[in-house]
C-alpha positions in Angstrom: 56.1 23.0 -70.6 59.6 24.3 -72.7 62.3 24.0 -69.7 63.8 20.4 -69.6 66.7 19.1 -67.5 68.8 20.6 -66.1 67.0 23.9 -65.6 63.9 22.1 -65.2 64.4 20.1 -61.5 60.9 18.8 -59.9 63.4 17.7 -56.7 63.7 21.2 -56.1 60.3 21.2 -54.3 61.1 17.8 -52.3 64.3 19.0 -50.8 63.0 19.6 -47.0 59.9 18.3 -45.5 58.5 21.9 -44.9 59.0 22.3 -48.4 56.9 19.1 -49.4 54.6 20.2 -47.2 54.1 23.3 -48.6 53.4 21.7 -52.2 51.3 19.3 -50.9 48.0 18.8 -53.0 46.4 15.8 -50.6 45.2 16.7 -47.3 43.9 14.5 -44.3 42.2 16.3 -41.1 40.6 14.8 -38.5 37.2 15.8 -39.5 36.8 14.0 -42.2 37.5 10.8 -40.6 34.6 8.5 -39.3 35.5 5.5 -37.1 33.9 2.6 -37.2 32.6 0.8 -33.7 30.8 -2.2 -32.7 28.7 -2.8 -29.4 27.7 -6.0 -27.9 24.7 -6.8 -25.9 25.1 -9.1 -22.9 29.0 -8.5 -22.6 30.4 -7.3 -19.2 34.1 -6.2 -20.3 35.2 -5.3 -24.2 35.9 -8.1 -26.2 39.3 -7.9 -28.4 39.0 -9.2 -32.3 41.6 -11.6 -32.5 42.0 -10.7 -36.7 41.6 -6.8 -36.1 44.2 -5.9 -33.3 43.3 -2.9 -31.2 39.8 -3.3 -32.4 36.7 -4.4 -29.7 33.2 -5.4 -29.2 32.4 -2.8 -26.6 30.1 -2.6 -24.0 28.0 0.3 -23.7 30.2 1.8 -21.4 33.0 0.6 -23.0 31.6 2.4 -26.0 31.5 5.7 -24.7 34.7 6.2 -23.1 35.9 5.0 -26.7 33.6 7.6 -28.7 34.8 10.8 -26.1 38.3 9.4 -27.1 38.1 9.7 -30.2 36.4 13.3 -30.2 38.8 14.5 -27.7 41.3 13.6 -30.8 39.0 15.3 -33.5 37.5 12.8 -34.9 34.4 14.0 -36.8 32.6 11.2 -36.7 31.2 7.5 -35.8 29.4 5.0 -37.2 27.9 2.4 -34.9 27.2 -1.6 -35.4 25.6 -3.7 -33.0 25.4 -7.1 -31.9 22.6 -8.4 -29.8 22.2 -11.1 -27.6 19.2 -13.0 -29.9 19.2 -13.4 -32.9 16.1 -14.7 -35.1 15.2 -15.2 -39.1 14.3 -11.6 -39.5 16.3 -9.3 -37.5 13.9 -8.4 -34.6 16.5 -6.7 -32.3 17.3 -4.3 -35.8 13.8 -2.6 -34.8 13.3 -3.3 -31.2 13.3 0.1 -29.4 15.6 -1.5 -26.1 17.5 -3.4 -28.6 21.5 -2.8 -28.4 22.2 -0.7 -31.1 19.2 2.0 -30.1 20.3 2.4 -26.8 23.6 2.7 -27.6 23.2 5.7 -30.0 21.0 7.5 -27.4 24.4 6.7 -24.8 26.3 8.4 -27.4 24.3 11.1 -28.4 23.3 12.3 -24.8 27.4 12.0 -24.2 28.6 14.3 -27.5 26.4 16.6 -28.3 27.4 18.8 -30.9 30.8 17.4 -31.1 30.5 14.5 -33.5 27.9 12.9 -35.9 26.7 9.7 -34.6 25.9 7.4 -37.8 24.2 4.0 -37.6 24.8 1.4 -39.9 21.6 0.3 -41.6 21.0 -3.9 -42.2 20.2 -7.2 -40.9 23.1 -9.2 -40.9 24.1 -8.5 -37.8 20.7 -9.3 -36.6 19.9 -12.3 -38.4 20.3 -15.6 -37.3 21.0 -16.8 -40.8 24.0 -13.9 -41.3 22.4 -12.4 -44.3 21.4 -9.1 -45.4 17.3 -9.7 -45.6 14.4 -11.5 -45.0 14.9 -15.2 -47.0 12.1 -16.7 -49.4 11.6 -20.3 -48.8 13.8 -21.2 -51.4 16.8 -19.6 -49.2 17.2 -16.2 -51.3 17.1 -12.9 -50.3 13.9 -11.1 -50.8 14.4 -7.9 -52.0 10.5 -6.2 -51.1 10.2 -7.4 -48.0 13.3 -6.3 -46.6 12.8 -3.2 -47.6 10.5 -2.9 -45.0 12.5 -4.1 -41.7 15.1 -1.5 -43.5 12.6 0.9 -43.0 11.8 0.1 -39.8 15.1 -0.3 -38.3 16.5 3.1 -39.9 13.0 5.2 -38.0 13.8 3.0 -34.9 17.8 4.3 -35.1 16.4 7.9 -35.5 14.1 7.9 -33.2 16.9 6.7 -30.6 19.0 10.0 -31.5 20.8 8.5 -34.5 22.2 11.8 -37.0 23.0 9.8 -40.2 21.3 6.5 -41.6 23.8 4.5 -43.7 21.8 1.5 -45.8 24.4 -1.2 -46.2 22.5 -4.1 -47.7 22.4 -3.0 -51.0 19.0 -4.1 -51.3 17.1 -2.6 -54.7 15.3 0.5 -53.4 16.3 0.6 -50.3 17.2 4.3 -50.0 14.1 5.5 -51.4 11.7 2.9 -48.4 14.1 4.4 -46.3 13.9 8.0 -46.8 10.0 8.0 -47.2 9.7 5.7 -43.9 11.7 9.0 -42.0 9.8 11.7 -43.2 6.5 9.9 -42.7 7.8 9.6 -38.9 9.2 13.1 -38.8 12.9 13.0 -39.7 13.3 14.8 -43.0 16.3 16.4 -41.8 18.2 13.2 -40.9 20.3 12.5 -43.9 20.9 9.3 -45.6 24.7 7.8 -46.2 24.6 5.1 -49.2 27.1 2.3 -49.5 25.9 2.8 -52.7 28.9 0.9 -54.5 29.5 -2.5 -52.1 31.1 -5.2 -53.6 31.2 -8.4 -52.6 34.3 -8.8 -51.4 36.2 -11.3 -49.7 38.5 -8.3 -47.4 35.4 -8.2 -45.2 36.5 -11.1 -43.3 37.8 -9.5 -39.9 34.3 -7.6 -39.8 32.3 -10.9 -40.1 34.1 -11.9 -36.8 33.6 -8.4 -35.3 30.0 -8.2 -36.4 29.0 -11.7 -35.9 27.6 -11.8 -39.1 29.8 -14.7 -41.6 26.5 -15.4 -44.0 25.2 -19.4 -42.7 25.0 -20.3 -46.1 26.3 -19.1 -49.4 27.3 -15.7 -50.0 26.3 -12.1 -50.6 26.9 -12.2 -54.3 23.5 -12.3 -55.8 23.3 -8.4 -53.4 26.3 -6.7 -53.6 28.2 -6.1 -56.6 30.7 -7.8 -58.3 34.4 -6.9 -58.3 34.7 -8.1 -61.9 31.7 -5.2 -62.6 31.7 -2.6 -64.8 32.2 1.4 -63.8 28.9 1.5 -65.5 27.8 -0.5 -63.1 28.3 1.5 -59.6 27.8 4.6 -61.6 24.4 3.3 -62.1 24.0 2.2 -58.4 25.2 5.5 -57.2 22.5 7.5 -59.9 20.0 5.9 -58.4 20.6 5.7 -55.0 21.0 9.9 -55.6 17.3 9.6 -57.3 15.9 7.9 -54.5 16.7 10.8 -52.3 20.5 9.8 -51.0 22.2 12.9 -49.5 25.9 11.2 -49.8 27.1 7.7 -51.5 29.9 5.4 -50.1 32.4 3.4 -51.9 33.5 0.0 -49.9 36.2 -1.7 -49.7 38.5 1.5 -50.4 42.0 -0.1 -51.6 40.9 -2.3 -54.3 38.5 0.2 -55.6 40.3 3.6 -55.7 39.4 3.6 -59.5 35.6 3.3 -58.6 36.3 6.2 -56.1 37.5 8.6 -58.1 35.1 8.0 -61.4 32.0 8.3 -58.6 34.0 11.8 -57.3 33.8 12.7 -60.5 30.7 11.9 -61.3 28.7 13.4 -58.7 28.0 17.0 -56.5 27.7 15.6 -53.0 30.1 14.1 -50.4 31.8 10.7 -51.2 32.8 8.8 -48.4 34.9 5.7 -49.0 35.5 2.7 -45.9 39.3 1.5 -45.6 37.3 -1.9 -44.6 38.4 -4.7 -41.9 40.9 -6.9 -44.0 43.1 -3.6 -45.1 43.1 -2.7 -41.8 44.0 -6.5 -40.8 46.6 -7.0 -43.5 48.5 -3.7 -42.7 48.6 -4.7 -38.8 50.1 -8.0 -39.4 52.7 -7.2 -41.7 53.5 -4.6 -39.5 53.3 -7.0 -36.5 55.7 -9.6 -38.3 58.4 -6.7 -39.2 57.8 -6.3 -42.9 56.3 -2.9 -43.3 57.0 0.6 -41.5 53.2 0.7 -40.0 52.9 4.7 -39.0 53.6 5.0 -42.6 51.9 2.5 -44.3 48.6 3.7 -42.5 49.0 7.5 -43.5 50.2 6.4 -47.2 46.8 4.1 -47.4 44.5 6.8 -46.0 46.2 9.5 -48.4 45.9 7.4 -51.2 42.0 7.0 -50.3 41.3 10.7 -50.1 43.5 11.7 -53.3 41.3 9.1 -54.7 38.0 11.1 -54.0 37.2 10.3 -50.8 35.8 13.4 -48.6 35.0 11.0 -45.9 37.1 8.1 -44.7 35.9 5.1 -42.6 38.6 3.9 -40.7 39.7 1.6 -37.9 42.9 3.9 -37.2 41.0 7.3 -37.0 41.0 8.1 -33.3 44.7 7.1 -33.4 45.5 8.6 -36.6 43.1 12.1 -35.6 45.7 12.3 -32.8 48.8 12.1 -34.9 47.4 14.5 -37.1 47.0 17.1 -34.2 
């Protein structure tokens, strides 16, 4: 650079908003934006989340008038959690072919088609009646092995039900690699597999816990999911070996806090990065906005454009259908 001030004026190419948005070098589309739904078994009318405004547990039908919504706006895809009616120590209604979250994927995929992906959400918590990720020793831990196999289980038992994308959440050692050999021994090689490879344990999943049913009975989730205090090293190794088990993309989670881990994984790797703008961002923006403190339309589009300048080539969101429409 050898011009300086004053021939040298960046504000030249800020003047007009056509002009920033010429220049821009970040980019949202609809597309790339996957939201984020939860279905409840035994419900007869959606159920608001008191600490996630605008946010339900559908019904099934509730569901799909929500999912044709949102693809009428653009939005590329959804990811689907469920919450059934029983739960039991380890996760039976994850596998169960009528259970909630298997017929509601085969709702959704017989209603879009080719127009959206249909992910499911891969774990136990929601399922178990203890609210953790696995199957517990009798010393109250979570045991690793034999989780692995109701992962496996449940992942064949959402792609047999139509579902297009497994995402393994538990972060459960080896997960992806039980899960991707339990789908090609049942005839899905060509369903990819979504990795939260990098989940911390973090305390902005608080609205989901309500949303999900799922607030752990006991403890925490620390001794599974990583620490926020962790090194890069850390969910660079996570996201290596998640790759070597046969992962097709990796996930970040929670987005805001961890826009440094984002963009050192981006960096790091050749396949798609997604990154999920989790429940307590998403609560913490609504009530400022809801007590007067922020300007909300922005705040949203300034988060989300932070997250994809970041790295991000997919963004879980809360706001996608509403912000898929804004965008068009």
């Amino acid at each position: 650079m050898t011009a300086q001030f004053p021939v040298a004026r960046p504000r030249r190419l800020r003047r007009t908003a056509p002009m920033r948005r010429m220049v821009a070098g970040t980019r949202l589309d609809p597309a790339e934006l996957v939201l984020p739904m939860f279905v409840k078994e035994g419900i007869s009318e959606p159920n608001p989340i008191g600490s996630m405004p605008g946010v339900f547990q559908h019904t099934r039908d509730s569901l799909r008038k929500a999912a044709h919504e949102a693809a009428e706006a653009g939005v590329g895809s959804l990811i689907l959690f469920g919450v059934p009616a029983v739960k039991d120590a380890r996760g039976s209604a994850a596998d169960d072919p009528d259970g909630i979250v298997q017929q509601a994927v085969a709702d959704l995929v017989s209603d879009m088609g080719d127009t959206m992906v249909v992910m499911t959400d891969t774990c136990l918590d929601e399922f178990t009646d203890h609210g953790h990720c696995g199957i517990l020793t009798p010393e109250g831990e979570v045991d690793n092995d034999a989780t692995l196999e109701r992962y496996a289980a449940a992942a064949v038992a959402q792609a047999r039900a139509g579902s297009q994308v497994i995402a393994p959440s538990g972060m459960m050692d080896g997960q992806v690699a039980a899960i991707r050999a339990a789908l090609d021994a049942d005839g899905f090689g060509q369903i990819p597999i979504l990795a939260y490879s990098v989940k911390y344990a973090s305390a902005f999943y608080g609205p989901f816990r309500e949303a999900a049913e799922c607030a752990p009975q006991f403890g925490d989730r620390s001794a599974y999911q990583q620490d926020p205090a962790g090194s890069v090293g850390e969910a660079l190794r996570e996201v290596r070996l998640d790759l070597a088990e046969g992962a097709d993309a990796v996930m970040v989670k929670p987005a805001m806090a961890y826009l440094d881990i984002l963009r050192q994984v981006r960096d790091t790797v050749d396949v798609p990065v997604a990154a999920y703008q989790v429940s307590g961002e998403y609560a913490m923006i609504e009530a400022a906005a809801a007590n007067g403190w922020i300007d909300r339309n922005r705040v949203i589009m300034e988060s989300l454009i932070a997250i994809r300048r970041a790295g991000a080539d997919m963004i879980l969101t809360y706001w996608a259908t509403e912000v898929a429409k804004r965008l068009r």
